[in-house]
C-alpha positions as a LaTeX table, in Angstrom:
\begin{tabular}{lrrr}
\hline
Residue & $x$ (\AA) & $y$ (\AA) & $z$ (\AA) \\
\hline
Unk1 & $-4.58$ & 24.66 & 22.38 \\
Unk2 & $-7.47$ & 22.89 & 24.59 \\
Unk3 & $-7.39$ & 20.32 & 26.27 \\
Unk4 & $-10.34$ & 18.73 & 24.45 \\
Unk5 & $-8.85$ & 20.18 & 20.94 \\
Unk6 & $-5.69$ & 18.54 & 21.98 \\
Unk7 & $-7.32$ & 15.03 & 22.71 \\
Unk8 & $-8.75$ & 14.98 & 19.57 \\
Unk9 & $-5.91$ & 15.68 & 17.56 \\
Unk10 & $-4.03$ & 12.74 & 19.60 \\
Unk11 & $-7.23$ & 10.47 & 18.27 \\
Unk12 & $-7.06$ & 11.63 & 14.81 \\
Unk13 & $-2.76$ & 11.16 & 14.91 \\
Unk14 & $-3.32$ & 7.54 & 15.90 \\
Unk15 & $-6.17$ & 6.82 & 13.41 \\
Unk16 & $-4.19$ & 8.45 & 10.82 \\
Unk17 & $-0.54$ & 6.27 & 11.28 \\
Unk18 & $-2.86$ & 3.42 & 11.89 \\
Unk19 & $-3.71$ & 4.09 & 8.18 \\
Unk20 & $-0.14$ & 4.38 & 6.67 \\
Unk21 & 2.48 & 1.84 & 5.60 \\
Unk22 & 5.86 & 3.36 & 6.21 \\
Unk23 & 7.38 & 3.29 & 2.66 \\
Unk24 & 11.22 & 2.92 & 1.40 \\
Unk25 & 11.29 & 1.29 & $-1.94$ \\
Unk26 & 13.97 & 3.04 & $-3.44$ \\
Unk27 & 16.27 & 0.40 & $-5.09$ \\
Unk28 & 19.57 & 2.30 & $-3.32$ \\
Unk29 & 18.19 & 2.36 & 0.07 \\
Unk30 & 21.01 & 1.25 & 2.54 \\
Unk31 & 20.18 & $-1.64$ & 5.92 \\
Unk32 & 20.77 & 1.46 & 7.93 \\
Unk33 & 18.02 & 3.55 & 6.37 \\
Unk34 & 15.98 & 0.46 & 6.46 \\
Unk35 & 16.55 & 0.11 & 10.03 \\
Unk36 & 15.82 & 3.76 & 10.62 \\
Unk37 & 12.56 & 3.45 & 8.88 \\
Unk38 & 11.53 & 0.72 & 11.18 \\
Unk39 & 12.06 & 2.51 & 14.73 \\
Unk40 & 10.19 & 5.01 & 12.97 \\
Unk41 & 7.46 & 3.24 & 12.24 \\
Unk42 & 7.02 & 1.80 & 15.95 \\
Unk43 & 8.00 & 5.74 & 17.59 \\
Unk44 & 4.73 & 6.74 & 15.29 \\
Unk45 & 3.04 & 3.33 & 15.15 \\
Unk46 & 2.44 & 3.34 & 11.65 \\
Unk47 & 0.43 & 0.46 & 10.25 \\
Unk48 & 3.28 & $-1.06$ & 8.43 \\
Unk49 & 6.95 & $-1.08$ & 6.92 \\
Unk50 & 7.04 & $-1.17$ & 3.08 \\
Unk51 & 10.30 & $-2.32$ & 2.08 \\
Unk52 & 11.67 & $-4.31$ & $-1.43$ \\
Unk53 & 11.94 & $-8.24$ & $-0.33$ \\
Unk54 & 15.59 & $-8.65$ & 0.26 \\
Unk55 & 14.48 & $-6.26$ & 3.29 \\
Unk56 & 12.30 & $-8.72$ & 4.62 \\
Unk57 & 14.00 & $-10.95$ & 6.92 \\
Unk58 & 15.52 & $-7.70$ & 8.16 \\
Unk59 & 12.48 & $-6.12$ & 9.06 \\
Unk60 & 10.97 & $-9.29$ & 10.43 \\
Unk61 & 14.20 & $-9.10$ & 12.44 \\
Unk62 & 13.91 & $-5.68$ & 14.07 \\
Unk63 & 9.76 & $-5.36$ & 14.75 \\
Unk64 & 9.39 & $-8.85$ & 16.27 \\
Unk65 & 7.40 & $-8.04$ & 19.06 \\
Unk66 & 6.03 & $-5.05$ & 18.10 \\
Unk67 & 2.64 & $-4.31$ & 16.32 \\
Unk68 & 4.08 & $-2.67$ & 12.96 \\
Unk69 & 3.52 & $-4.85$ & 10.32 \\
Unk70 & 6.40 & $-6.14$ & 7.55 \\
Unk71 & 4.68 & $-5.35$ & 3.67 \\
Unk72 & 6.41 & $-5.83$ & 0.83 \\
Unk73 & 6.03 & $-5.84$ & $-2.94$ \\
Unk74 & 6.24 & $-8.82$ & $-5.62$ \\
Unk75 & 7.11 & $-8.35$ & $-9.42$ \\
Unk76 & 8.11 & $-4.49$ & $-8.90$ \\
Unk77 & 7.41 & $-2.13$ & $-10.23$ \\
Unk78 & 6.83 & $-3.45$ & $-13.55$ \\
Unk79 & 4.64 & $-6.26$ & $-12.92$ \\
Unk80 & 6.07 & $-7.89$ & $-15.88$ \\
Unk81 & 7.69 & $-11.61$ & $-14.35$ \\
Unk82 & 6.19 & $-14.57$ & $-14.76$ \\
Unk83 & 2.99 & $-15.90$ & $-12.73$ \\
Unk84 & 5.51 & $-18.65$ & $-11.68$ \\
Unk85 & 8.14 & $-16.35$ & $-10.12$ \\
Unk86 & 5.69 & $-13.78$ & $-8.80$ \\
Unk87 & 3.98 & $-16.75$ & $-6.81$ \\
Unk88 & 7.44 & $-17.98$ & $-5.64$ \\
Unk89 & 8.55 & $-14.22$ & $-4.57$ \\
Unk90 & 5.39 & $-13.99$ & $-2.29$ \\
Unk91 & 6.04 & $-17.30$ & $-0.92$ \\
Unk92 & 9.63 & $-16.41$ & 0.19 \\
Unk93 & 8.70 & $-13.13$ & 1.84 \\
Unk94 & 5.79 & $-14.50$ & 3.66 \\
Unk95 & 8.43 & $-17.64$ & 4.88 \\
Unk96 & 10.88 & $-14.40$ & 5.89 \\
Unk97 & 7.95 & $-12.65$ & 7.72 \\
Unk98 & 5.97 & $-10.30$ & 5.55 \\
Unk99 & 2.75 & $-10.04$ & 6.50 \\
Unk100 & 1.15 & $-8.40$ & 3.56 \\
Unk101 & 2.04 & $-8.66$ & $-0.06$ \\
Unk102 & 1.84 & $-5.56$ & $-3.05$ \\
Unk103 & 1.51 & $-7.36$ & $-5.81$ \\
Unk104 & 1.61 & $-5.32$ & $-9.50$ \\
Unk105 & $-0.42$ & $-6.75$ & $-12.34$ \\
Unk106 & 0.85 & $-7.82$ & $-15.55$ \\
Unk107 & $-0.40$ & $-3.94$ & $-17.52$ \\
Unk108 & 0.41 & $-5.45$ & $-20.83$ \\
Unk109 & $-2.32$ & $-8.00$ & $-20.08$ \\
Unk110 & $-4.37$ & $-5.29$ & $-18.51$ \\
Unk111 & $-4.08$ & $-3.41$ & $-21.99$ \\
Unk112 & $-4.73$ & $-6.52$ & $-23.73$ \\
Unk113 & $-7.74$ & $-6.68$ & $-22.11$ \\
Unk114 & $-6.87$ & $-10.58$ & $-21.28$ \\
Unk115 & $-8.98$ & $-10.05$ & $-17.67$ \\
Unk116 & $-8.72$ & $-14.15$ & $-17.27$ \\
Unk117 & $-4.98$ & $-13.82$ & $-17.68$ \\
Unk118 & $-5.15$ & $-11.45$ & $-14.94$ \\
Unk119 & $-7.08$ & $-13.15$ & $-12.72$ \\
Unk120 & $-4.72$ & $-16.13$ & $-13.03$ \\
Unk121 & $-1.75$ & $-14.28$ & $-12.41$ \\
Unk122 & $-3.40$ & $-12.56$ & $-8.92$ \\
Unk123 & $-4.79$ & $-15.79$ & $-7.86$ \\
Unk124 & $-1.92$ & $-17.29$ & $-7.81$ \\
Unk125 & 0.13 & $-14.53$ & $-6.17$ \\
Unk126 & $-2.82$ & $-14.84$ & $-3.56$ \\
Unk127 & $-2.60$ & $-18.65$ & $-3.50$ \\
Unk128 & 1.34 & $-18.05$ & $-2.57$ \\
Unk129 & 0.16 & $-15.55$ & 0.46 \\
Unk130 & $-1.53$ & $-18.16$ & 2.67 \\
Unk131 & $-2.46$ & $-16.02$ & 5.54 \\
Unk132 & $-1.10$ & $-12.79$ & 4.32 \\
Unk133 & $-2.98$ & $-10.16$ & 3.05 \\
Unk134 & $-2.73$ & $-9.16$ & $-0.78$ \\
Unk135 & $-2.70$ & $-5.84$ & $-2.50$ \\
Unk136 & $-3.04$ & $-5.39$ & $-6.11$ \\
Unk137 & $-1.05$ & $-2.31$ & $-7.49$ \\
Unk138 & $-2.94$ & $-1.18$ & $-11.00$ \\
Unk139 & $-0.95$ & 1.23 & $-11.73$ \\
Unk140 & $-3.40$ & 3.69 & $-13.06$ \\
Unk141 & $-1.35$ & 5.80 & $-14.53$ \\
Unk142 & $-1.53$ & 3.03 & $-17.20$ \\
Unk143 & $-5.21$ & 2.39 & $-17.58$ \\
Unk144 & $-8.04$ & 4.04 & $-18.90$ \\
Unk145 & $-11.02$ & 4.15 & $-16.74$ \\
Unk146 & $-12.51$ & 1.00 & $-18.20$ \\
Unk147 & $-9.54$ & $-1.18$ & $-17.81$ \\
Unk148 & $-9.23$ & 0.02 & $-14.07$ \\
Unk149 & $-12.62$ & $-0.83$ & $-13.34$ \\
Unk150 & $-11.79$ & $-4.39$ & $-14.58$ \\
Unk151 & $-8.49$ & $-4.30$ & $-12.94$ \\
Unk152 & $-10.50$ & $-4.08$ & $-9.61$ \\
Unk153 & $-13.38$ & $-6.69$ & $-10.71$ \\
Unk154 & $-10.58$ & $-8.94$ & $-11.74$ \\
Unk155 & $-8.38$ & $-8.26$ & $-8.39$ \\
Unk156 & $-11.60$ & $-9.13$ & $-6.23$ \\
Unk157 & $-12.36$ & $-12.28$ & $-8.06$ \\
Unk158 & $-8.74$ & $-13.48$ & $-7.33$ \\
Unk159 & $-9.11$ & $-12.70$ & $-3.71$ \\
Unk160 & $-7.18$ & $-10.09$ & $-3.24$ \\
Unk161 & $-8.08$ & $-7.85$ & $-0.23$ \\
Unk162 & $-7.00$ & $-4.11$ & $-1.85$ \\
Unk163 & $-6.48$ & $-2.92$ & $-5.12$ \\
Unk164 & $-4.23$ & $-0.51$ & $-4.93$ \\
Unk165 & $-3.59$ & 2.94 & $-7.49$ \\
Unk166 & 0.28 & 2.73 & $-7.92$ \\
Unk167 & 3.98 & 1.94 & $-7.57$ \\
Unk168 & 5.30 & 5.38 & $-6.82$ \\
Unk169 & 7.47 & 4.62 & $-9.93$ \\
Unk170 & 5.41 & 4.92 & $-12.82$ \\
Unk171 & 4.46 & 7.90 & $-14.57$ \\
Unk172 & 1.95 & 9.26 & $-12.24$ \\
Unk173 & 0.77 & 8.60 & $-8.77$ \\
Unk174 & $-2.65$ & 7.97 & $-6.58$ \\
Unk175 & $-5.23$ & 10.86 & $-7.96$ \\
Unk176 & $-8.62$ & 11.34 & $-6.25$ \\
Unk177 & $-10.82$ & 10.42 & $-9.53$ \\
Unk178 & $-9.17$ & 6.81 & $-9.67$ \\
Unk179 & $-9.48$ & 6.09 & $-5.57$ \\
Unk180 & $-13.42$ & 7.52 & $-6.09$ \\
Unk181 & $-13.16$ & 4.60 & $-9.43$ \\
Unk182 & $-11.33$ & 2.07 & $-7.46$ \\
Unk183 & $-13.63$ & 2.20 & $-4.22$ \\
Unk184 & $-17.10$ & 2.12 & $-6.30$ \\
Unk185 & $-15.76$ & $-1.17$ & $-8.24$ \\
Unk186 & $-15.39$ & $-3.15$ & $-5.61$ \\
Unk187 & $-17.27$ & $-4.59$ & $-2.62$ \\
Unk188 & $-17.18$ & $-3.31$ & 0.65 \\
Unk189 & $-15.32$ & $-6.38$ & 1.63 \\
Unk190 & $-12.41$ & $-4.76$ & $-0.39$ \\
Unk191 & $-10.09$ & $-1.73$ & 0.14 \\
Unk192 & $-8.30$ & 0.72 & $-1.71$ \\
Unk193 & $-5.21$ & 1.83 & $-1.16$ \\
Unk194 & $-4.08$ & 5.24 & $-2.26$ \\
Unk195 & $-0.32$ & 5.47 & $-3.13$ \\
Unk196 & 2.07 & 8.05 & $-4.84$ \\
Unk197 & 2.99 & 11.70 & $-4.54$ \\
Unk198 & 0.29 & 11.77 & $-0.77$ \\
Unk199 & 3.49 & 13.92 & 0.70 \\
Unk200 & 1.08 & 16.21 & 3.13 \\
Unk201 & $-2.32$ & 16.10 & 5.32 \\
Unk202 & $-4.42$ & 17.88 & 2.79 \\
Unk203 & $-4.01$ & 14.88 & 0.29 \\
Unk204 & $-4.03$ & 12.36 & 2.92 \\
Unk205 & $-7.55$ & 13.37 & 3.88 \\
Unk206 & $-8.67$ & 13.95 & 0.55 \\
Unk207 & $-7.46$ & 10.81 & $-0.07$ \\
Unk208 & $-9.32$ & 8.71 & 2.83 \\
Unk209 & $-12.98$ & 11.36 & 1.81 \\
Unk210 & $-12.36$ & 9.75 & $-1.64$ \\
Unk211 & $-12.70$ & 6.54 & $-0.37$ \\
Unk212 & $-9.05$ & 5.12 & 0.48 \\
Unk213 & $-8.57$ & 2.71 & 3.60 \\
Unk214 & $-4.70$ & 2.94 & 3.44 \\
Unk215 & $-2.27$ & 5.15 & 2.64 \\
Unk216 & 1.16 & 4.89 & 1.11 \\
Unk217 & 3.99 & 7.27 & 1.84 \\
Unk218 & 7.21 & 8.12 & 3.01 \\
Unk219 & 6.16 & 11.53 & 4.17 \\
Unk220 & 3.81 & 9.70 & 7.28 \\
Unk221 & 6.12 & 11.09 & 9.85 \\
Unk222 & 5.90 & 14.94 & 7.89 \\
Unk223 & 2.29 & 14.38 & 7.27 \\
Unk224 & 1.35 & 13.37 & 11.25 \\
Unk225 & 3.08 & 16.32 & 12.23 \\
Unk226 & 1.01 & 18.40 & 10.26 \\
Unk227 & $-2.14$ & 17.44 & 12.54 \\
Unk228 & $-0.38$ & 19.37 & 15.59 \\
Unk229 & $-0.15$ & 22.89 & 13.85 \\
Unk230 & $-3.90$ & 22.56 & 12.95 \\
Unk231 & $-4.90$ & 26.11 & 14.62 \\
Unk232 & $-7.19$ & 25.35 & 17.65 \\
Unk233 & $-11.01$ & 26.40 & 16.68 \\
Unk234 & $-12.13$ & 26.00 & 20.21 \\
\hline
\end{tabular}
């Protein structure tokens, strides 16, 4: 490999991690794997942790001082608890040191087509954040096309500062048509977040071409590593 080939494959590696939030959601993961997960995320300085709340104070713990960022999620994965106890979830996790917030919507309202009762509901999740930032998980597995695009209208005029295409525990994951959707129904000042089944680099990049800002995986480290058996075209 080149030297120059080389340099830009170190450029592209730290762009790329800067892009990913180091995911472990699954309900039996262990304070071990949890811990795990975080010295990976600083040895690959991935964007963020993503971890359920109870892992919060834990995370918080273990990064202080380092740039990876503690995310978490609020009324997961079904987005079916009350505006009330969403609210007071956020609260608590930003008090224990998260730093952003994946918030799912209520989809029976979504299907309902009750966009005010939606807006309500991720207003005051956003309300709850203070300074943290807030991701809206559709899950767009869910939706048709027309109900994501007012998922994303309704997620921008709460203030959130993503929308985001899905838990990872529904019945289908990110897909390029609905990151292409997501990105042209909202402002610039907004970003999509592309999450579910991205386990490689093809679908990473496809992924950011399509229009997403972040990434969501537990295959980052897999993925990175990727970049380095690129063949050299120089």
């Amino acid at each position: 490999m080149s030297p120059s080939n080389a340099s830009e494959i170190t450029l592209k590696k730290n762009r790329y991690a800067q892009m990913i939030d180091h995911t472990l959601l699954k309900p039996m993961a262990t304070p071990s794997q949890i811990r795990n997960l975080c010295e990976e995320a600083v040895a690959h300085q991935f964007f963020s942790v993503c971890v359920n709340p109870a892992y919060v104070p834990l995370c918080a713990d273990i990064l202080r001082g380092q740039s990876v960022r503690v995310c978490t999620v609020v009324g997961f994965p079904l987005g079916a608890t009350g505006t009330a106890v969403k609210a007071a979830e956020a609260a608590w996790a930003v008090e224990h040191g998260a730093t952003e917030i994946d918030m799912v919507i209520n989809q029976g309202w979504a299907k309902a087509r009750d966009w005010r009762a939606v807006e309500i509901d991720i207003a005051e999740v956003r309300r709850a954040c203070g300074s943290a930032l807030l991701k809206v998980i559709l899950e767009t597995c869910n939706l048709t096309d027309e109900e994501k695009i007012a998922a994303c209208k309704a997620s921008e005029s709460a203030g959130a500062h993503f929308v985001k295409t899905s838990t990872g525990f529904g019945g289908g994951g990110a897909t390029l048509d609905d990151v292409r959707l997501m990105r042209e129904s909202v402002s610039k000042s907004v970003s999509v977040k592309a999450s579910g089944g991205i386990r490689d680099l093809k679908t990473m990049e496809a992924m950011i071409e399509a229009g997403a800002g972040r990434i969501g995986a537990s295959a980052g480290i897999h993925i990175l590593s990727e970049l380095r058996k690129k063949p050299d075209t120089n």
